[in-house]
C-alpha positions as CSV (number, residue, x, y, z in Angstrom):
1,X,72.8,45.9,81.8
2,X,72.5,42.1,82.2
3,X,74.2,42.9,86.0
4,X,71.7,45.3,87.0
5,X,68.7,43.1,85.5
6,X,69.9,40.0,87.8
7,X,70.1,42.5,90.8
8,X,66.9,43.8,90.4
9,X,65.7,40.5,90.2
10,X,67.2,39.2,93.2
11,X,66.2,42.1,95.2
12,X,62.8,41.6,93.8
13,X,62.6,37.9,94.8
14,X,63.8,39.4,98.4
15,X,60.9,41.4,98.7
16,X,58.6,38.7,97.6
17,X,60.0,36.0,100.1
18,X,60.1,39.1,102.7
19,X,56.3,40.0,102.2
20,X,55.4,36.1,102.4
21,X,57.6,35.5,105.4
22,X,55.8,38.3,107.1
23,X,52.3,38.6,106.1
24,X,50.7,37.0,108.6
25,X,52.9,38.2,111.7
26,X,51.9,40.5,114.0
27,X,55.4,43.1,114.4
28,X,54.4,44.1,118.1
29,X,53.9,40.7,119.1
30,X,57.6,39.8,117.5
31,X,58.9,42.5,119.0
32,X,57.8,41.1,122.4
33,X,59.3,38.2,121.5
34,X,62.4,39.4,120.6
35,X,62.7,41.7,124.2
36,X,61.7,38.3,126.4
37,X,64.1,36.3,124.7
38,X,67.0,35.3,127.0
39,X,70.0,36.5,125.1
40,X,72.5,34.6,127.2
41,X,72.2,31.7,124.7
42,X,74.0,33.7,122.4
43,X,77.1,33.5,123.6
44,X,77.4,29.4,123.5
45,X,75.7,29.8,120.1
46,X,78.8,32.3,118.7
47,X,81.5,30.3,120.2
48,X,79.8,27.3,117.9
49,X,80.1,29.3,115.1
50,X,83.2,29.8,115.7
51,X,83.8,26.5,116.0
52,X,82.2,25.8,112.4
53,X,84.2,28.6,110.7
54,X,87.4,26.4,112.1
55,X,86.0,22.9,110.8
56,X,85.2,24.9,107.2
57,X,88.4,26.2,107.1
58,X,89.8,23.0,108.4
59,X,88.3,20.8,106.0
60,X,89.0,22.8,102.7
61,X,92.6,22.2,104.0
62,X,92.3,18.7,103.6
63,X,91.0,19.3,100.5
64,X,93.8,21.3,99.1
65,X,96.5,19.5,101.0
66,X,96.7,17.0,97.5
67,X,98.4,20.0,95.9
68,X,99.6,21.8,99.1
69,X,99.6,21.8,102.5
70,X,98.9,25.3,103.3
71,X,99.9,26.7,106.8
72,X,96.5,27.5,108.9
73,X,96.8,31.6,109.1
74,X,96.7,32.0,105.5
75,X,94.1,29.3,105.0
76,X,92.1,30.6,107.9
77,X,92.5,34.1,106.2
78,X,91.4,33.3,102.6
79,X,88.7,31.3,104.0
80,X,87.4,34.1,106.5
81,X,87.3,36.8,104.1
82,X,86.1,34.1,101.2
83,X,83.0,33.5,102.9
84,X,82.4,36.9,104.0
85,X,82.3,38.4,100.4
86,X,80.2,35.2,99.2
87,X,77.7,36.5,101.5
88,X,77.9,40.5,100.9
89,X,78.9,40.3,97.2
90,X,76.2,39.7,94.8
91,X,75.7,37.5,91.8
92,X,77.8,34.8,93.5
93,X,80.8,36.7,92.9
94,X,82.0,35.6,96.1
95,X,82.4,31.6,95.7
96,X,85.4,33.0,93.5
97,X,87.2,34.7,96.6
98,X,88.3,32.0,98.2
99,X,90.5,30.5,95.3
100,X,91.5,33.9,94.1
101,X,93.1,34.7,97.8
102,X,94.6,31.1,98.1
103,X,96.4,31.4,95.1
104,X,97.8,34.6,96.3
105,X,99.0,32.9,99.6
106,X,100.0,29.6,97.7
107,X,101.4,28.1,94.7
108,X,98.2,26.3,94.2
109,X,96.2,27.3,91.0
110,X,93.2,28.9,91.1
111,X,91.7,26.5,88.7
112,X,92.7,23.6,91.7
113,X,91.4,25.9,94.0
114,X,87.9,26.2,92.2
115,X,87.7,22.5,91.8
116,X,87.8,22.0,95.9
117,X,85.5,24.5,96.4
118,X,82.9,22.8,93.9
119,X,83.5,19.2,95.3
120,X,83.1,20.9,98.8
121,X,79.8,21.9,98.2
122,X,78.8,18.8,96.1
123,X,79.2,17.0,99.1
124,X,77.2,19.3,101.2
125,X,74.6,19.8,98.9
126,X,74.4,15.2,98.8
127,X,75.0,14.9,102.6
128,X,72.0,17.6,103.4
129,X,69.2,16.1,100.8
130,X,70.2,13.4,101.7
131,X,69.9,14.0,105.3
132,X,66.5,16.0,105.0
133,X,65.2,12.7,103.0
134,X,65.8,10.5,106.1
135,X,64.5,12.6,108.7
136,X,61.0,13.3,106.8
137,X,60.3,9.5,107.4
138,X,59.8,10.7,111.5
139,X,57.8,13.7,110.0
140,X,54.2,13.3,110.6
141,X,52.9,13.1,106.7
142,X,50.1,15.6,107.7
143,X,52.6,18.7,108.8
144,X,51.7,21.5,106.8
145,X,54.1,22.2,103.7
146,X,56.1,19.0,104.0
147,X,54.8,18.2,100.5
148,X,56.9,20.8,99.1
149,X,59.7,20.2,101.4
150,X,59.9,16.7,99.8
151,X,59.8,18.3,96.3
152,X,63.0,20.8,97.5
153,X,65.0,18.0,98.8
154,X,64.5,16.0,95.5
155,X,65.6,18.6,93.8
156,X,68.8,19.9,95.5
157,X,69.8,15.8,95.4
158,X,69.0,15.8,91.8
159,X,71.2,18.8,91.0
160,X,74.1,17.7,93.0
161,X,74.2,14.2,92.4
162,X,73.5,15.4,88.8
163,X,76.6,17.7,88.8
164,X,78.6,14.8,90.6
165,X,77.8,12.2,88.3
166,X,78.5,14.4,84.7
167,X,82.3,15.4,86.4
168,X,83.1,11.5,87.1
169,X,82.0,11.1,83.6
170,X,83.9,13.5,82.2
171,X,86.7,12.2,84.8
172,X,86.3,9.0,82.8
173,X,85.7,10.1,79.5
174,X,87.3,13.8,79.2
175,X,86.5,14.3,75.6
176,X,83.6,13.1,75.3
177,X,82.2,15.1,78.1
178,X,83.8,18.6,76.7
179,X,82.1,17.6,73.5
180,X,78.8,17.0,74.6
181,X,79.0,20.4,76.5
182,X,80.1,22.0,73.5
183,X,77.1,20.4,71.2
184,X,74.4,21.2,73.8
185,X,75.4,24.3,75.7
186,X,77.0,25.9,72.9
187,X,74.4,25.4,70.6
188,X,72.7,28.5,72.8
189,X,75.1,30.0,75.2
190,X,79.1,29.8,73.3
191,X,80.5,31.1,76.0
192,X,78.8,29.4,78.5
193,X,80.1,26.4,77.0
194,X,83.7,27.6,76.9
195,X,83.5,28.1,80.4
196,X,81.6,25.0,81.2
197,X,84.5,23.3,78.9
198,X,87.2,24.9,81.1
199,X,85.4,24.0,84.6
200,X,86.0,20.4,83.6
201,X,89.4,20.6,82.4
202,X,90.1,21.8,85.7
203,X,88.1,19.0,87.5
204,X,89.9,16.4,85.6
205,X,93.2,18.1,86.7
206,X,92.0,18.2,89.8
207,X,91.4,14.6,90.2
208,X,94.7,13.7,89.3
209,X,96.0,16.0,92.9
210,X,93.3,14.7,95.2
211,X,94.2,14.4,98.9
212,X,95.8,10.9,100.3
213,X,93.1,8.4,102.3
214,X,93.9,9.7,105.6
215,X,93.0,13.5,104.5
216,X,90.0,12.2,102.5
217,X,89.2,10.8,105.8
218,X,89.4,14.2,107.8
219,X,87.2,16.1,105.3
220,X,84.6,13.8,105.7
221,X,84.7,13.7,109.3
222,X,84.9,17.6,109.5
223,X,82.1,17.5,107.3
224,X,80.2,15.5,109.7
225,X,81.2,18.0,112.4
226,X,80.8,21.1,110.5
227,X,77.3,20.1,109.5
228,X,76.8,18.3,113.5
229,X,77.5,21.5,115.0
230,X,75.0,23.8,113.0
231,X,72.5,21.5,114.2
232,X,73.1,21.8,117.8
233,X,73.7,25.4,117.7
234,X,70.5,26.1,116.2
235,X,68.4,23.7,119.2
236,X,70.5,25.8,121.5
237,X,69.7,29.2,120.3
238,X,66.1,28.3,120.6
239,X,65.8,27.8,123.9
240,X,66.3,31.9,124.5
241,X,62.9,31.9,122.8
242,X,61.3,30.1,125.8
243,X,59.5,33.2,127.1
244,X,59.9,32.3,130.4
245,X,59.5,35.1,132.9
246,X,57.4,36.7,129.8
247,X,54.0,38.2,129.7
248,X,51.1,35.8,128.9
249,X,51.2,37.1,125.8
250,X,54.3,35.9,124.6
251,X,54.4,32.4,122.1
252,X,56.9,30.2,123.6
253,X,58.5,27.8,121.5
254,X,61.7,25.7,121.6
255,X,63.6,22.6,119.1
256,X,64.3,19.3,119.9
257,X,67.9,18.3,118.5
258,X,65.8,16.1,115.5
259,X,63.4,19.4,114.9
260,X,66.1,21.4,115.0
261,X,68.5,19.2,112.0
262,X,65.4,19.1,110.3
263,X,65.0,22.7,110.1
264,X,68.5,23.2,109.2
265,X,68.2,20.6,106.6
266,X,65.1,23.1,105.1
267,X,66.4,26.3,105.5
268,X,70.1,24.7,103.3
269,X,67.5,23.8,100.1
270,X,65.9,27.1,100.7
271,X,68.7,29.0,100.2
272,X,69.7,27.6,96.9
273,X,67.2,30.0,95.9
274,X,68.8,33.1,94.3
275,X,68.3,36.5,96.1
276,X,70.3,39.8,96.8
277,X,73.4,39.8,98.9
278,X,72.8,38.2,102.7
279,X,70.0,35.7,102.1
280,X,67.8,38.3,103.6
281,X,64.2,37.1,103.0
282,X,64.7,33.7,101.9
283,X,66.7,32.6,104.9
284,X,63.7,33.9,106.7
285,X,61.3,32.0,104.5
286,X,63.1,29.1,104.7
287,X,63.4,28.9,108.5
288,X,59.6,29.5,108.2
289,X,58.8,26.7,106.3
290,X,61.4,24.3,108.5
291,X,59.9,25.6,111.9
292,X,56.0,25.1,110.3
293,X,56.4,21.6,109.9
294,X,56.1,20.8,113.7
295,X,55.0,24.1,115.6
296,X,51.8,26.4,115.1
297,X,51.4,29.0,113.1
298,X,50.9,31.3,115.7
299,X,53.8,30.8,117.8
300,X,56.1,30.7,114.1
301,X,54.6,33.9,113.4
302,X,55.7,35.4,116.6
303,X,58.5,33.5,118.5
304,X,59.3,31.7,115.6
305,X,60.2,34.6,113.2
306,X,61.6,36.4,116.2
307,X,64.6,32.9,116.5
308,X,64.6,33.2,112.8
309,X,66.0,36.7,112.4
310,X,68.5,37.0,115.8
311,X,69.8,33.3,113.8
312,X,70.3,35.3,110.5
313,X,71.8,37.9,112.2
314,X,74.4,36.4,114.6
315,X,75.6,34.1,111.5
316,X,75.8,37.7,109.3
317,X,77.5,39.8,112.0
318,X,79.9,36.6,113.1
319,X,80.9,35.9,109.4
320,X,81.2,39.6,108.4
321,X,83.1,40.3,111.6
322,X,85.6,37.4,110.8
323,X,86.1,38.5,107.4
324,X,86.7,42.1,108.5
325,X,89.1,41.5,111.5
326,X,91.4,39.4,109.0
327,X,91.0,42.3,106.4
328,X,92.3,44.5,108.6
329,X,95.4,41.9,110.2
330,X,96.3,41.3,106.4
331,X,96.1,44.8,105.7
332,X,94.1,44.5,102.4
333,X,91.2,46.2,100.8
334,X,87.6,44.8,100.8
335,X,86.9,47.0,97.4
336,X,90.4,46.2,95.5
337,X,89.3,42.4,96.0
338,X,86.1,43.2,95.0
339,X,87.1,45.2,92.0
340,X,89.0,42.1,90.8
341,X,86.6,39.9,91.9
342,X,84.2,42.1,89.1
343,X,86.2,42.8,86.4
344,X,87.3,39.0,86.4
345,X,83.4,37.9,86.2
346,X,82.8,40.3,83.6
347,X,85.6,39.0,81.5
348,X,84.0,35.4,82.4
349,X,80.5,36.6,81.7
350,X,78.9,34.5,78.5
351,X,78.9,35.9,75.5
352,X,75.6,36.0,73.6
């Protein structure tokens, strides 16, 4: 019961993102839009991602190389499929792929395994607020919605730095920090608190298996490319929405390299909001937000939407085509993982 509240509720807050997103857009315009774009540019733009799905796979390497150094085709396989049931898979199901198929291919625990996958995104969740925070300085004060963009970006650092800070606590001072879970969680939520109590018993493990300097070094640097990339893709991509050769009627519009990291900076906080299965709506909603803060509303209602969904839809099709190919090269089964994947979060689920 609790499983199908939280999917109606994410599929609600879809369809409320959806309707906002779209409310104001004229379809036949978008349409035209979407048939003058010049789809050449989307060829570059896959190869990028491609590029990025190597320096994500890459980098979690270096994070799990403190443990061991696992060979690239069964990293690259766990981490293909991993992120393509995080994105298909609802109620986050899928962040627990990518450990669960690692330890398959690996001796590495899946307990370690978590643990990289939470510091992995604590430091993009840090790098990105703090990112967005830098570049608002050279955003006009007056741009419509950058009030609330400054609000989101406060937020997402709080939570992170938040979550970063209470795990190098309880890095320092383990029993402390499993006690104070225990007397404030689990005055509420028991089991949430057990499981809260195991996450840092695993971090603290964790710690103690951390990557040498040098690989340290490469994650950071991957992250730097990893997050460098998505920002250049996304200014490339846009210029197929230039209109040229187009009817009068068409909105052109186009990102500089800054408007483009900026947007990308957005549309990362908007998705911490919860939805149903593929970001659909709030990705959308997001890139709205991120484009409105230096075009018109006019041309972000037509050409702007129009960039925003072909973006959503070459990263679904790219990530769900990864995770399929290596599927079907492995020879495994999308619905046994799944299953697992399900029965292991209900067993995991808080008790009330």
């Amino acid at each position: 019961m609790k499983r199908a509240l939280k999917l109606v509720a994410s599929l609600l807050v879809t369809l409320l993102f959806t309707w906002w997103t779209f409310r104001e857009t004229d379809l036949k315009s978008q349409w035209a839009s979407l048939r003058s774009a010049d789809y050449f540019y989307l060829l570059p733009y896959l190869g990028i991602l491609t590029l990025i799905h190597i320096c994500r796979t890459l980098r979690w390497g270096c994070l799990l190389s403190g443990i061991e150094r696992v060979p690239f085709r069964r990293l690259n396989e766990a981490s293909g499929i991993g992120f393509m049931m995080l994105l298909v898979l609802p109620f986050r199901l899928g962040e627990f792929a990518r450990p669960f198929l690692i330890a398959q291919r690996s001796s590495i625990r899946r307990s370690a395994a978590m643990m990289s996958v939470v510091l992995e995104r604590i430091t993009d969740g840090l790098l990105v607020a703090t990112l967005l925070r830098v570049l608002l300085f050279f955003v006009p004060s007056e741009s419509v919605g950058i009030r609330y963009v400054k609000l989101g970006s406060t937020v997402m650092f709080a939570l992170f730095g938040g979550g970063l800070a209470f795990l190098l606590f309880a890095r320092w001072q383990h029993d402390r920090a499993v006690r104070l879970v225990r007397v404030t969680v689990g005055r509420f939520m028991p089991g949430l608190a057990h499981k809260m109590a195991d996450v840092v018993d695993g971090f603290v493990g964790a710690m103690r298996q951390l990557p040498d300097a040098t690989q340290l070094t490469f994650f950071f640097l991957l992250t730097l490319v990893y997050w460098g990339l998505n920002g250049v893709g996304m200014a490339l991509l846009a210029r197929a929405f230039g209109c040229v050769g187009a009817d009068a009627a068409c909105q052109p519009m186009s990102l500089t390299l800054f408007q483009a990291f900026v947007a990308m900076t957005v549309l990362v906080v908007g998705l911490m909001i919860p939805a149903a299965p593929g970001m659909m709506g709030t990705f959308q909603a997001a890139m709205k937000v991120g484009l409105g803060l230096f075009l018109p509303a006019a041309v972000v209602n037509q050409s702007g939407l129009a960039y925003a969904n072909v973006l959503w839809l070459s990263q679904t099709v790219q990530q769900i085509g990864f995770g399929l190919i290596l599927l079907s090269v492995g020879h495994l089964s999308f619905r046994d993982i799944a299953t697992k994947l399900d029965k292991e979060g209900e067993a995991s689920a808080p008790m009330a």
